[in-house]
N, CA and C atoms of all chains as a GROMACS GRO file, in nm:
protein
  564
    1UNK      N    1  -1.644  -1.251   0.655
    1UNK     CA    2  -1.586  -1.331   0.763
    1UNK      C    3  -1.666  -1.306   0.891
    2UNK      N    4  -1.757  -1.400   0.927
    2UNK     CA    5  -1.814  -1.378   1.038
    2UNK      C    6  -1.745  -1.396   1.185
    3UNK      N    7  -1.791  -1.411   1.268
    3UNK     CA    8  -1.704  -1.410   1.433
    3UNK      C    9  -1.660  -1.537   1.484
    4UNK      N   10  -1.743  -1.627   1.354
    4UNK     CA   11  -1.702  -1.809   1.432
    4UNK      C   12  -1.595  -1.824   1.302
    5UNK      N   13  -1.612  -1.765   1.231
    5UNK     CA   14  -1.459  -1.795   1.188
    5UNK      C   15  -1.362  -1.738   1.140
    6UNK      N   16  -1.407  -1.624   1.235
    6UNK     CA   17  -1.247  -1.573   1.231
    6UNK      C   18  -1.208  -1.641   1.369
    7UNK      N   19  -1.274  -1.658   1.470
    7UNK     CA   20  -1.275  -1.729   1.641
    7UNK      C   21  -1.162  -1.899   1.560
    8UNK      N   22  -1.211  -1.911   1.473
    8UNK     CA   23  -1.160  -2.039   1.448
    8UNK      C   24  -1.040  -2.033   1.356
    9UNK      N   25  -1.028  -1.939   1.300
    9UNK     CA   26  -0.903  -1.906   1.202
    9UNK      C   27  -0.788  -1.853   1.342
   10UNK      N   28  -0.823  -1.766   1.426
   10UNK     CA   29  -0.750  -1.767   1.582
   10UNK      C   30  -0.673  -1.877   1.659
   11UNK      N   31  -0.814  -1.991   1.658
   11UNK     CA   32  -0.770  -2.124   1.710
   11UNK      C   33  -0.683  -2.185   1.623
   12UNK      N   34  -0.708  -2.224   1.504
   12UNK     CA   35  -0.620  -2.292   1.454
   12UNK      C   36  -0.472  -2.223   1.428
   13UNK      N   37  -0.477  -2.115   1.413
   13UNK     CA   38  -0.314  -2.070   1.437
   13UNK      C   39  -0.240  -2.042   1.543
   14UNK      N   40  -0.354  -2.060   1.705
   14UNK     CA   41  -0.257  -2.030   1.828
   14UNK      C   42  -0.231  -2.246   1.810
   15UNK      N   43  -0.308  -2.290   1.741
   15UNK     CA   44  -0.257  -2.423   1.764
   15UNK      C   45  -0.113  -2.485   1.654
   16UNK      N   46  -0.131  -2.425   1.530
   16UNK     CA   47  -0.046  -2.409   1.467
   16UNK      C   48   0.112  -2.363   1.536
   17UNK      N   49   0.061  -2.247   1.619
   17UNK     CA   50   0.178  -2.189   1.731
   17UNK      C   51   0.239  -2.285   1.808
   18UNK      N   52   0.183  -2.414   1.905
   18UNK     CA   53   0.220  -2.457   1.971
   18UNK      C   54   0.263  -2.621   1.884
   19UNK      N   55   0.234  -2.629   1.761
   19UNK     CA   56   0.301  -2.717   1.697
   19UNK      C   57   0.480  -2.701   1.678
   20UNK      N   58   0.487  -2.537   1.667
   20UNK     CA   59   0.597  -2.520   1.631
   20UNK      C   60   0.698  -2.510   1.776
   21UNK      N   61   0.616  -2.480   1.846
   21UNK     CA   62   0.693  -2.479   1.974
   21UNK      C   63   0.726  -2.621   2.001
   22UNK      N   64   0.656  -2.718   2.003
   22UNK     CA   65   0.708  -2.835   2.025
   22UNK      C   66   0.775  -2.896   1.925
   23UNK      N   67   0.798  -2.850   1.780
   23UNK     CA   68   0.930  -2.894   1.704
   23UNK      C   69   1.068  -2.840   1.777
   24UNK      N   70   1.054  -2.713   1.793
   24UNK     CA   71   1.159  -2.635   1.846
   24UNK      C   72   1.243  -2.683   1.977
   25UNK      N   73   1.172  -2.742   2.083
   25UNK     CA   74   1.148  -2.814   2.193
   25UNK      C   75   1.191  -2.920   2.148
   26UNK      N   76   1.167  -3.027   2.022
   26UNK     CA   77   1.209  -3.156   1.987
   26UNK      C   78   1.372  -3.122   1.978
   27UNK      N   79   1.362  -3.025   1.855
   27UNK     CA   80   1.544  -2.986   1.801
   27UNK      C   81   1.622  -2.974   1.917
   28UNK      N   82   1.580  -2.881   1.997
   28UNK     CA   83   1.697  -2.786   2.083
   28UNK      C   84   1.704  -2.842   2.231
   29UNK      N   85   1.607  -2.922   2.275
   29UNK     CA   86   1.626  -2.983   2.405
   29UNK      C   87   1.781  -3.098   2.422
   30UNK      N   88   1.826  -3.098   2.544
   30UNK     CA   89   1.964  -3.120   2.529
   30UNK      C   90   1.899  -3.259   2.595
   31UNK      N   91   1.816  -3.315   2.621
   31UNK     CA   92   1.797  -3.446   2.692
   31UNK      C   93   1.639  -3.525   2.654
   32UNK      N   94   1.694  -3.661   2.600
   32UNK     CA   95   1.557  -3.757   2.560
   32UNK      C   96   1.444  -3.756   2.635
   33UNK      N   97   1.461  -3.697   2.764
   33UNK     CA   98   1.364  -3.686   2.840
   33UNK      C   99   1.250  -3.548   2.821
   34UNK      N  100   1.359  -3.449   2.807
   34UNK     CA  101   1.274  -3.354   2.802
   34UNK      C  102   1.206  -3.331   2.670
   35UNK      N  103   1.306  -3.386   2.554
   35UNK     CA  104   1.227  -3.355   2.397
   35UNK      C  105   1.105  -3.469   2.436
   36UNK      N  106   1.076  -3.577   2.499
   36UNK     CA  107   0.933  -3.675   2.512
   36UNK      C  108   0.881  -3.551   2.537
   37UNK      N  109   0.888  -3.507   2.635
   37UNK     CA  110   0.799  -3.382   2.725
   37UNK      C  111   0.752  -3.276   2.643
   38UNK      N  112   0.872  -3.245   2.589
   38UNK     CA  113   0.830  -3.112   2.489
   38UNK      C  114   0.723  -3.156   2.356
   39UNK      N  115   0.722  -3.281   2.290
   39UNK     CA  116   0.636  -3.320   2.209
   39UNK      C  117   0.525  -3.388   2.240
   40UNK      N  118   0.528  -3.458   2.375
   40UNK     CA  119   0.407  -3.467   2.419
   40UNK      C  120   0.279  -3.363   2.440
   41UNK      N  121   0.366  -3.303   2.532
   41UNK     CA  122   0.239  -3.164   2.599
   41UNK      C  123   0.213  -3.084   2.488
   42UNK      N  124   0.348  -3.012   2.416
   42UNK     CA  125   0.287  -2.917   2.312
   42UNK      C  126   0.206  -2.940   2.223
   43UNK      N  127   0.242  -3.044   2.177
   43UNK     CA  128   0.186  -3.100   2.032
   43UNK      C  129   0.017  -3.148   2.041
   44UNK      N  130  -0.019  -3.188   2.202
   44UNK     CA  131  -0.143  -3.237   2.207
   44UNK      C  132  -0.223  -3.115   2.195
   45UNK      N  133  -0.137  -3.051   2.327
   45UNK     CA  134  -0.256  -2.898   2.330
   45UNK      C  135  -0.259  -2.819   2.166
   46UNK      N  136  -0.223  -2.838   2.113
   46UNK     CA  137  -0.170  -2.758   1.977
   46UNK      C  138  -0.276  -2.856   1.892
   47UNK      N  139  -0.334  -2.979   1.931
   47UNK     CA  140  -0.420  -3.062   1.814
   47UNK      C  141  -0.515  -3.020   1.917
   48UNK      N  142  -0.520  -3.014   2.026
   48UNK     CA  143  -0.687  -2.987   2.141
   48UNK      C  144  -0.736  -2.833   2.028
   49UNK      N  145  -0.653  -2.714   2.012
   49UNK     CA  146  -0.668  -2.620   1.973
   49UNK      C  147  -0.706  -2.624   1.812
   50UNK      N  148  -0.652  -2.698   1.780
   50UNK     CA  149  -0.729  -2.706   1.642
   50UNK      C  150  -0.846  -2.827   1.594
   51UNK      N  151  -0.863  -2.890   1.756
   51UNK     CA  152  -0.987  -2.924   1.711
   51UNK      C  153  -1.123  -2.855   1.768
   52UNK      N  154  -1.063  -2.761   1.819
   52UNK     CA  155  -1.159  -2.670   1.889
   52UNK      C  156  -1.205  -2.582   1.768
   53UNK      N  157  -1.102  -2.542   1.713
   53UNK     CA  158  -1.108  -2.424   1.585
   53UNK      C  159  -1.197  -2.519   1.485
   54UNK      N  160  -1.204  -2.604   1.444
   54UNK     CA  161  -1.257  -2.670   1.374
   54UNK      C  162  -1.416  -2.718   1.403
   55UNK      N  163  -1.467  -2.734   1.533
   55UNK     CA  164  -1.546  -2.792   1.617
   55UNK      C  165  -1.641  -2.659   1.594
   56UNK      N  166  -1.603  -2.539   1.601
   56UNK     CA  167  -1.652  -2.442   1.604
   56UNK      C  168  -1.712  -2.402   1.450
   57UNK      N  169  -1.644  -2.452   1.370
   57UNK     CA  170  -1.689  -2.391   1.228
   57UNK      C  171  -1.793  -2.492   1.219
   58UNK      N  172  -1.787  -2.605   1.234
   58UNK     CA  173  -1.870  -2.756   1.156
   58UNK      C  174  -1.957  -2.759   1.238
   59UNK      N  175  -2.080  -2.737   1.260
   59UNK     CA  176  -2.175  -2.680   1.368
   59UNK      C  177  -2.289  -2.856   1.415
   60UNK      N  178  -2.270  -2.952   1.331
   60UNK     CA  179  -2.308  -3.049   1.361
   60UNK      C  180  -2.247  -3.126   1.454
   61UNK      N  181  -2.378  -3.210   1.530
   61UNK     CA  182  -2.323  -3.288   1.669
   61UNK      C  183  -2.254  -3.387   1.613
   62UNK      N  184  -2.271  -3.474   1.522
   62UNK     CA  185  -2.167  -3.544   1.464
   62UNK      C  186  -2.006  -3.535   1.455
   63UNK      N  187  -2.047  -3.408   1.384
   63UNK     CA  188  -1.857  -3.356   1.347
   63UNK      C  189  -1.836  -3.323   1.502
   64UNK      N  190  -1.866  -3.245   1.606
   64UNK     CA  191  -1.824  -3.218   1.690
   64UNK      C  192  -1.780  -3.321   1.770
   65UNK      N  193  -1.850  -3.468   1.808
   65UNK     CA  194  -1.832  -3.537   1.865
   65UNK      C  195  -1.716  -3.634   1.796
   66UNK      N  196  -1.708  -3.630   1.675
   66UNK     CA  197  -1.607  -3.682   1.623
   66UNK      C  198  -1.473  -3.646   1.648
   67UNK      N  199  -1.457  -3.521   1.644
   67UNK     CA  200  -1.325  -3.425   1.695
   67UNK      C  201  -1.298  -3.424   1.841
   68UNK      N  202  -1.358  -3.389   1.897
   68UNK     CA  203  -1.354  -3.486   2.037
   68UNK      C  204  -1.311  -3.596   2.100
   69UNK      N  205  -1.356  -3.701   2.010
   69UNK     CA  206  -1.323  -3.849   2.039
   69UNK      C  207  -1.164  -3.845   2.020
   70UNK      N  208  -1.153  -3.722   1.832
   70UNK     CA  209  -1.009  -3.790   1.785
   70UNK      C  210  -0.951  -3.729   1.904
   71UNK      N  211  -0.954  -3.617   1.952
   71UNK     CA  212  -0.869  -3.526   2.048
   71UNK      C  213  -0.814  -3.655   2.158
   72UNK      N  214  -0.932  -3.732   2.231
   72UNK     CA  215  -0.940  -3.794   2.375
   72UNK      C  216  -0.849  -3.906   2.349
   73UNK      N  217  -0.862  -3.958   2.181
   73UNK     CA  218  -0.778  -4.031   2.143
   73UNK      C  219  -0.605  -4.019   2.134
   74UNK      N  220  -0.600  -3.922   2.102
   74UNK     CA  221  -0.498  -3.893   2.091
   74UNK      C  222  -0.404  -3.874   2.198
   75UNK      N  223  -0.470  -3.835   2.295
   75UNK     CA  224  -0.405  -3.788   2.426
   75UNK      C  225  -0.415  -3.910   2.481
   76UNK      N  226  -0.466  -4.008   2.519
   76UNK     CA  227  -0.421  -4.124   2.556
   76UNK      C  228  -0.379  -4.224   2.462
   77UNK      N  229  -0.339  -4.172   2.350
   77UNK     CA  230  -0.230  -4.256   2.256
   77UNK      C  231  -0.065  -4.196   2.271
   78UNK      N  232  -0.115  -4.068   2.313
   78UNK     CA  233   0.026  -4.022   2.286
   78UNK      C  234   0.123  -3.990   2.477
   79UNK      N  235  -0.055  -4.025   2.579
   79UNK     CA  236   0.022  -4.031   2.729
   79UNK      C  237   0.078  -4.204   2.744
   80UNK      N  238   0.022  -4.294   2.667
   80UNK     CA  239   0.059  -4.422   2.681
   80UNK      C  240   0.197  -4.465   2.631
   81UNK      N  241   0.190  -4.424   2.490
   81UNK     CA  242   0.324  -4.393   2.428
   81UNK      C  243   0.454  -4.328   2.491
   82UNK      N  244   0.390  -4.198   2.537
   82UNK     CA  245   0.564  -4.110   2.673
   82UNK      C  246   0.575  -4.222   2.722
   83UNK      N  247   0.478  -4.263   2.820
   83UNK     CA  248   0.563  -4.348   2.974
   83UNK      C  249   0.620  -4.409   2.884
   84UNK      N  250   0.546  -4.542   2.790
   84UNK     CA  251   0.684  -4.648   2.722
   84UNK      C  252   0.803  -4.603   2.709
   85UNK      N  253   0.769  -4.490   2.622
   85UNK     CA  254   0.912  -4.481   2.591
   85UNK      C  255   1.016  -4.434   2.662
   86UNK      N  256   0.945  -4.312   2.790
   86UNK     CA  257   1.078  -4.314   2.871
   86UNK      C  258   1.081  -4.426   2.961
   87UNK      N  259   1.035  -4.559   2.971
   87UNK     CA  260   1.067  -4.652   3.046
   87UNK      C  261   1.142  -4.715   2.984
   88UNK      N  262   1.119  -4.740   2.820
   88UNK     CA  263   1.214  -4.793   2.738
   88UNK      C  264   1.364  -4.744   2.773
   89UNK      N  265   1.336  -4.607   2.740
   89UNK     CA  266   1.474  -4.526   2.754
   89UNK      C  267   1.549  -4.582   2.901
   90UNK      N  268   1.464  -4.557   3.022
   90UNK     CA  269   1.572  -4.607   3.121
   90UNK      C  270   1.568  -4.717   3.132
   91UNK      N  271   1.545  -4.860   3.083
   91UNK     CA  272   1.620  -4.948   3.116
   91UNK      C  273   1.736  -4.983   3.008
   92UNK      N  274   1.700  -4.917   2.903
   92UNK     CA  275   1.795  -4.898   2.789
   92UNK      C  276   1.925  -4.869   2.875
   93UNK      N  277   1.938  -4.707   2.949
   93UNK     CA  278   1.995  -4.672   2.996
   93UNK      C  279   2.080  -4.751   3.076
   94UNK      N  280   1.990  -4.813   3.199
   94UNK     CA  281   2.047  -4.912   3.300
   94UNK      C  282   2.106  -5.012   3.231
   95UNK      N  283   2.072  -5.101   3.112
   95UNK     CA  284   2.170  -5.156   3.043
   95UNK      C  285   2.273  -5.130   3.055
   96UNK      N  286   2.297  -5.039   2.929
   96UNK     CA  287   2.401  -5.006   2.904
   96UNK      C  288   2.539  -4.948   2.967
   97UNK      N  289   2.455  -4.936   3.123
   97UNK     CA  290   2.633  -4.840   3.208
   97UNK      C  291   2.603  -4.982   3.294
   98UNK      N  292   2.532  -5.081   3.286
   98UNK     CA  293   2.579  -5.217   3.383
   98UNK      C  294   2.643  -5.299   3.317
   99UNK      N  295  -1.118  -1.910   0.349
   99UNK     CA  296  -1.071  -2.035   0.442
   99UNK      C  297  -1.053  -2.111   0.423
  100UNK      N  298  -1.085  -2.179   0.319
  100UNK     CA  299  -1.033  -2.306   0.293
  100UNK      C  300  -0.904  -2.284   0.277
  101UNK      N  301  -0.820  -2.224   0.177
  101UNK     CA  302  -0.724  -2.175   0.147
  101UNK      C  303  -0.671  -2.210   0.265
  102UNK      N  304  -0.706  -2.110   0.430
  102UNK     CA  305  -0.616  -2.073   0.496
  102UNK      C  306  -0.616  -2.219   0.592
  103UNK      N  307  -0.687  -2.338   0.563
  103UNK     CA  308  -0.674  -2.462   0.644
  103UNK      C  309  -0.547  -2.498   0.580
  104UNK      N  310  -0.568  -2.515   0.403
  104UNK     CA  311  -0.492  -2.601   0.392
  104UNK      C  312  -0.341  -2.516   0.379
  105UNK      N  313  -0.321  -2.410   0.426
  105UNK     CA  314  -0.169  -2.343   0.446
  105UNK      C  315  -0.140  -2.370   0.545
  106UNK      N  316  -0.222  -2.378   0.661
  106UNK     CA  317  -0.204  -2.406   0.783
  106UNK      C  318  -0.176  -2.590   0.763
  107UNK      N  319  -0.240  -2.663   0.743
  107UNK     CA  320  -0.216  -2.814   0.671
  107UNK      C  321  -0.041  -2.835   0.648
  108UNK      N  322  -0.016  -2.735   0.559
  108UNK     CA  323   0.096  -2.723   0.476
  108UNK      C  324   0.224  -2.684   0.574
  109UNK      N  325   0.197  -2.608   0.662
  109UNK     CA  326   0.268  -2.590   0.791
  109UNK      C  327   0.293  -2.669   0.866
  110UNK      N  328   0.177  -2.797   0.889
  110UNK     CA  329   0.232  -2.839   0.986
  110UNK      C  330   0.320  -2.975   0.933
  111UNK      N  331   0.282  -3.057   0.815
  111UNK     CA  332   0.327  -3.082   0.722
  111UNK      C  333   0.502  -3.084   0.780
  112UNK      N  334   0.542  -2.891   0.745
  112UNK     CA  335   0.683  -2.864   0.742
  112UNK      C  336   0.774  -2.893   0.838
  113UNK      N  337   0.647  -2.891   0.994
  113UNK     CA  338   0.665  -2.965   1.127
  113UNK      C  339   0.761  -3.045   1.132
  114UNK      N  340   0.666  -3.152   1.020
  114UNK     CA  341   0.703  -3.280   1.074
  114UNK      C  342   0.837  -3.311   0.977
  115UNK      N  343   0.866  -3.248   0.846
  115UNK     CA  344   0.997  -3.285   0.807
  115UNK      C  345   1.074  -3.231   0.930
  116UNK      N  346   1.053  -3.080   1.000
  116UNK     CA  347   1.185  -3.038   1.064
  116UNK      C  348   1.217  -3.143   1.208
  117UNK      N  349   1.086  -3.232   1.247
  117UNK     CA  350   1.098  -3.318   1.339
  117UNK      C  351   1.206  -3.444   1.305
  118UNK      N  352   1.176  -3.436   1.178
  118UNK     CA  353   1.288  -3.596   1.134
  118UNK      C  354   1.414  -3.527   1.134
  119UNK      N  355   1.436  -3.431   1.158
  119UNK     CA  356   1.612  -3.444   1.137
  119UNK      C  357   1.633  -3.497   1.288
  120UNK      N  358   1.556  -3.458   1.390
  120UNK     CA  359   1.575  -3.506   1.546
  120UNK      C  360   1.607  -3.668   1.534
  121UNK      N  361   1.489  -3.700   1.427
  121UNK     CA  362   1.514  -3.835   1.436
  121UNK      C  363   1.631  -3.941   1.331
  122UNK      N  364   1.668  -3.856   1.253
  122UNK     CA  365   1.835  -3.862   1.209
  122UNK      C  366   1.937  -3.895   1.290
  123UNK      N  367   1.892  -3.741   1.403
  123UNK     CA  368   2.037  -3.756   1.444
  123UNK      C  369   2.029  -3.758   1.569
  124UNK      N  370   1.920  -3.785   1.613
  124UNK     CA  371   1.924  -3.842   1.762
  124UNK      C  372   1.979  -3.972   1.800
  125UNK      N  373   2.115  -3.933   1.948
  125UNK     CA  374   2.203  -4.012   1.952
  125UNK      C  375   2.130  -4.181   2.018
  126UNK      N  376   2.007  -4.142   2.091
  126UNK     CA  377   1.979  -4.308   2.121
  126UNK      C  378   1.857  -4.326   2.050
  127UNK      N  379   1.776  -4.440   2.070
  127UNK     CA  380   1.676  -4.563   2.015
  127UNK      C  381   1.581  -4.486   2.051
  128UNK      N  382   1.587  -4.402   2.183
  128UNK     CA  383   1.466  -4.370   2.193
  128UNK      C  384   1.410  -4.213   2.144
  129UNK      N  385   1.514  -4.147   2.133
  129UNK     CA  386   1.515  -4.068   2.006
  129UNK      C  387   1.406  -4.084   1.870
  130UNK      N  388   1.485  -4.193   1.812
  130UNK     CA  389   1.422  -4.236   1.726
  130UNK      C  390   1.270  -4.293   1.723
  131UNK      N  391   1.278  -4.332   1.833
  131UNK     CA  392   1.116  -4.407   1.901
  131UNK      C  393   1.007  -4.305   1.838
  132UNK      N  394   1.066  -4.149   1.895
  132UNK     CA  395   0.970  -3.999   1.924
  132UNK      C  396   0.884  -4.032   1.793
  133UNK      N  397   0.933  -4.057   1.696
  133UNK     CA  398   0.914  -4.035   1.545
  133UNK      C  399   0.761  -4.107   1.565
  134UNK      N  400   0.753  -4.208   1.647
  134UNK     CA  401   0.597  -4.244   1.661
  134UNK      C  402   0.477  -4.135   1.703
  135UNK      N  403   0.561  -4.072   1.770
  135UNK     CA  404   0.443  -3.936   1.846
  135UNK      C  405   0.444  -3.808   1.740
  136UNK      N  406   0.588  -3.788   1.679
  136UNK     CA  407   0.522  -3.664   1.602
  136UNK      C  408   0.420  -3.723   1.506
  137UNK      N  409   0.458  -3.835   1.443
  137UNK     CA  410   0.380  -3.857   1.332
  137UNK      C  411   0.229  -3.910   1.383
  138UNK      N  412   0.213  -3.974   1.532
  138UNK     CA  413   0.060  -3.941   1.541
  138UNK      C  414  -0.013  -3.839   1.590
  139UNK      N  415   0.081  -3.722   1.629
  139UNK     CA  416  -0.038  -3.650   1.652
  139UNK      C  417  -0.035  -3.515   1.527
  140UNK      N  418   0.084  -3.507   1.440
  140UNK     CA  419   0.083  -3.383   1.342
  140UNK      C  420   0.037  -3.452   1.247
  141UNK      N  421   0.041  -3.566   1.214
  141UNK     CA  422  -0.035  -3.571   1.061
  141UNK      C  423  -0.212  -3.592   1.136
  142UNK      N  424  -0.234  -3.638   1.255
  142UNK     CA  425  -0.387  -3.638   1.277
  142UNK      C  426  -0.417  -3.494   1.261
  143UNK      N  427  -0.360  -3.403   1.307
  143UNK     CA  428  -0.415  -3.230   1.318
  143UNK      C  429  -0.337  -3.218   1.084
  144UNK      N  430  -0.308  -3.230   1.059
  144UNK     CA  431  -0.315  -3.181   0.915
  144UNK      C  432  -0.392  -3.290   0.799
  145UNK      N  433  -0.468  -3.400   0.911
  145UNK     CA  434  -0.573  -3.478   0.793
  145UNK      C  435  -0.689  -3.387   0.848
  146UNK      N  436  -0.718  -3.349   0.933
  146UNK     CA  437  -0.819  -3.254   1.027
  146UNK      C  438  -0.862  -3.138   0.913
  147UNK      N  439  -0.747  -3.060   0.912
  147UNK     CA  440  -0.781  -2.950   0.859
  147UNK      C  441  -0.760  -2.966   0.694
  148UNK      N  442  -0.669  -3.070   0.646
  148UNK     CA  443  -0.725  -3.126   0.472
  148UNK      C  444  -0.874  -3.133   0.508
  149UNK      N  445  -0.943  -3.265   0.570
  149UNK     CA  446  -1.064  -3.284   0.553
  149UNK      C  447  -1.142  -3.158   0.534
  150UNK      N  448  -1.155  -3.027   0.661
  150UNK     CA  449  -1.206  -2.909   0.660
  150UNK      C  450  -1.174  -2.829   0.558
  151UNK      N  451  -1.093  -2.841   0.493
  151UNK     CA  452  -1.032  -2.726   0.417
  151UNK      C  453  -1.073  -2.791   0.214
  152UNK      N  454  -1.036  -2.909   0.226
  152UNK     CA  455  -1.012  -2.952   0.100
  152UNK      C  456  -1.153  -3.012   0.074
  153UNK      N  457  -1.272  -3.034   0.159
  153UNK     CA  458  -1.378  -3.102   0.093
  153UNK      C  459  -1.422  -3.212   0.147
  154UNK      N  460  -1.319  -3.307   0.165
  154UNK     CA  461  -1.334  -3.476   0.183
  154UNK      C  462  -1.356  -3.485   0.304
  155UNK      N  463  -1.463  -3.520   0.376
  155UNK     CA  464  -1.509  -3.497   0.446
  155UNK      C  465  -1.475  -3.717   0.496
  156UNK      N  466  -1.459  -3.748   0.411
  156UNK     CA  467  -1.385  -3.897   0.480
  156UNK      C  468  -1.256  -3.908   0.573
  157UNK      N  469  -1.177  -3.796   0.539
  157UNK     CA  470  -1.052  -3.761   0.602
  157UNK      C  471  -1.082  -3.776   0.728
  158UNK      N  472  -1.211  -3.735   0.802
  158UNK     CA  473  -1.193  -3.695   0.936
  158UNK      C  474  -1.152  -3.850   0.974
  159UNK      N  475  -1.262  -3.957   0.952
  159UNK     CA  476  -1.240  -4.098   0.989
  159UNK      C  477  -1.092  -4.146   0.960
  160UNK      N  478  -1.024  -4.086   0.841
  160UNK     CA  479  -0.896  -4.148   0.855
  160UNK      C  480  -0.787  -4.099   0.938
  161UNK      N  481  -0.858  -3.984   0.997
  161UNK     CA  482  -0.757  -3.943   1.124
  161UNK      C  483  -0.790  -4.001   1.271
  162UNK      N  484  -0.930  -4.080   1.291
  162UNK     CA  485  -0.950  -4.133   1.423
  162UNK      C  486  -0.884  -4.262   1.380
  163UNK      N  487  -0.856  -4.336   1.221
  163UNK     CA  488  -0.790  -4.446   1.246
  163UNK      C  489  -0.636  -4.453   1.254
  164UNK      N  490  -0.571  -4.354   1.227
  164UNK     CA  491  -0.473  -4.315   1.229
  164UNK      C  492  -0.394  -4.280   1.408
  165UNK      N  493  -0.503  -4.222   1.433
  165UNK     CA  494  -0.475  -4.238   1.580
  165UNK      C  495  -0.476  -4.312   1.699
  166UNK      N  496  -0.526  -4.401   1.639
  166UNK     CA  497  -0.535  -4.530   1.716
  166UNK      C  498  -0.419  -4.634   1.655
  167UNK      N  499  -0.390  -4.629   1.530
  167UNK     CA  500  -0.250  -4.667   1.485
  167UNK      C  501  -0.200  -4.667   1.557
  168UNK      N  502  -0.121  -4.545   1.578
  168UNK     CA  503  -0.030  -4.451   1.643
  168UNK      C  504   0.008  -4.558   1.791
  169UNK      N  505  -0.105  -4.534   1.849
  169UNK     CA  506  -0.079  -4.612   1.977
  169UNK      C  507  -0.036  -4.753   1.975
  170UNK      N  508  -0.142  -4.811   1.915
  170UNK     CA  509  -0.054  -4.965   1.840
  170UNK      C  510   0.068  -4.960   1.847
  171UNK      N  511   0.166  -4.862   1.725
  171UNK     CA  512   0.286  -4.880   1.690
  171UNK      C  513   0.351  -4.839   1.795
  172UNK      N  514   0.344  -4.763   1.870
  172UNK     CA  515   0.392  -4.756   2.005
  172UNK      C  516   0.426  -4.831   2.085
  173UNK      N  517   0.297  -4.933   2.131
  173UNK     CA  518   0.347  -5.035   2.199
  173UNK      C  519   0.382  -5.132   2.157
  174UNK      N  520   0.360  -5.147   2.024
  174UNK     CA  521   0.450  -5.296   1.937
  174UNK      C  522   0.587  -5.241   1.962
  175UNK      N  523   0.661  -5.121   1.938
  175UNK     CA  524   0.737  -5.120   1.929
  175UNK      C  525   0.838  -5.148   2.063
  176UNK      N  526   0.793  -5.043   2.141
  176UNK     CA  527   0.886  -5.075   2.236
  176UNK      C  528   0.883  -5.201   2.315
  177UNK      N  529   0.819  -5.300   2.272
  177UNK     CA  530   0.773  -5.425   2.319
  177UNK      C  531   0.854  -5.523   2.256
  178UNK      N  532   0.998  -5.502   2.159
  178UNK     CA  533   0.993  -5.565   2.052
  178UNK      C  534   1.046  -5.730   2.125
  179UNK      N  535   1.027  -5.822   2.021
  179UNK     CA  536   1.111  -5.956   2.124
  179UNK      C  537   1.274  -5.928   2.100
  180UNK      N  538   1.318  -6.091   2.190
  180UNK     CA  539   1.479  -5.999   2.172
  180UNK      C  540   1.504  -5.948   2.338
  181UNK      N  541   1.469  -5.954   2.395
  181UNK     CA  542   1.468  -5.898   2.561
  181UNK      C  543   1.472  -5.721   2.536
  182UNK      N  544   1.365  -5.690   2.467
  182UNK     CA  545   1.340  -5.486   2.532
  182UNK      C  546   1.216  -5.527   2.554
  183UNK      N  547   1.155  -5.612   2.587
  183UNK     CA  548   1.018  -5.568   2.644
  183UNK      C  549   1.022  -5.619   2.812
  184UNK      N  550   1.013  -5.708   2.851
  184UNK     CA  551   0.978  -5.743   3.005
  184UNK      C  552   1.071  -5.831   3.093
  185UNK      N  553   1.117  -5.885   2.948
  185UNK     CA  554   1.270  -5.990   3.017
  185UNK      C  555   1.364  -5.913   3.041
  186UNK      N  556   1.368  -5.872   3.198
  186UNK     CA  557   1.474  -5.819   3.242
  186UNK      C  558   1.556  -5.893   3.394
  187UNK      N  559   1.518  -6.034   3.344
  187UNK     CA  560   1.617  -6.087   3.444
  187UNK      C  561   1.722  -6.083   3.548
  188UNK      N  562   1.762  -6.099   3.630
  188UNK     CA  563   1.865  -6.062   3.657
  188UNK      C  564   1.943  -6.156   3.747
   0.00000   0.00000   0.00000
């Protein structure tokens, strides 16, 4: 086991870590607002971290730039997605008590 | 290591069942909505580490198309016709 991957067996389980934090965060949050929050932030940084861990083992500019892209992707799939949906949510909201 | 991708794979995997009970029994729509975000960003991080772990080195591409899904179904959704998207008259 050399130092880039055990460095990357590290990454992928502090990212693994913050997957679970943002399930936990999904379950136990008492408001739609904050479980968006809690699965947004955790869950991205938790895929940033395992594409880092990964980025690190696969030593080609290809793979690296590929993991990258998915990362940049993701985070503006999944910041476009929050706002909707908590905008969804409050006019849902405003509906429903008018 | 390979091994330890695809346990880690297998984990997050378990994620995402323990995410659907939220989306069971979450009391509004938008609850249910979430189910778009766990499932694009935990199955993109466990096609990641299948691809790394298991060989198939095609996987990676089906996780950049997968993630761009993701966003799609997002905004189809909460867009749906029916007045939840922009017709908010008043």
């Amino acid at each position: 086991m050399s130092v880039v991957d055990l460095l990357a067996a590290a990454l992928v389980v502090i990212g693994c870590a913050f997957f679970l934090a943002g399930t936990i965060g999904l379950l136990r949050f008492p408001d739609t607002l904050t479980r968006l929050h809690a699965l947004t932030k955790a869950d991205n940084v938790g895929l940033g971290c395992i594409c880092a861990g990964l980025a690190i083992r696969d030593a080609t500019v290809s793979g690296v730039t590929t993991l990258i892209i998915i990362w940049l992707l993701a985070m503006f799939a999944s910041t476009v997605s929050a706002f909707l949906i908590a905008r969804w949510h409050g006019r849902d909201d405003a509906e429903g008590r008018a | 290591m390979e091994t330890f991708f695809l346990a880690a794979s297998l984990f997050l995997l378990l994620n995402l069942v323990a995410g659907l009970v939220r989306v069971y029994q979450g009391p509004g729509a938008a609850d249910r909505m979430l189910a778009v975000l766990l499932f694009g960003t935990t199955t993109v991080a466990a096609l990641l580490l299948l691809a790394h772990g298991g060989g198939h080195p095609a996987l990676i591409k089906v996780a950049l198309v997968f993630v761009m899904l993701a966003a799609i179904a997002a905004i189809a959704f909460v867009r749906l016709p029916g007045g939840r998207g922009e017709e908010h008259g008043e």
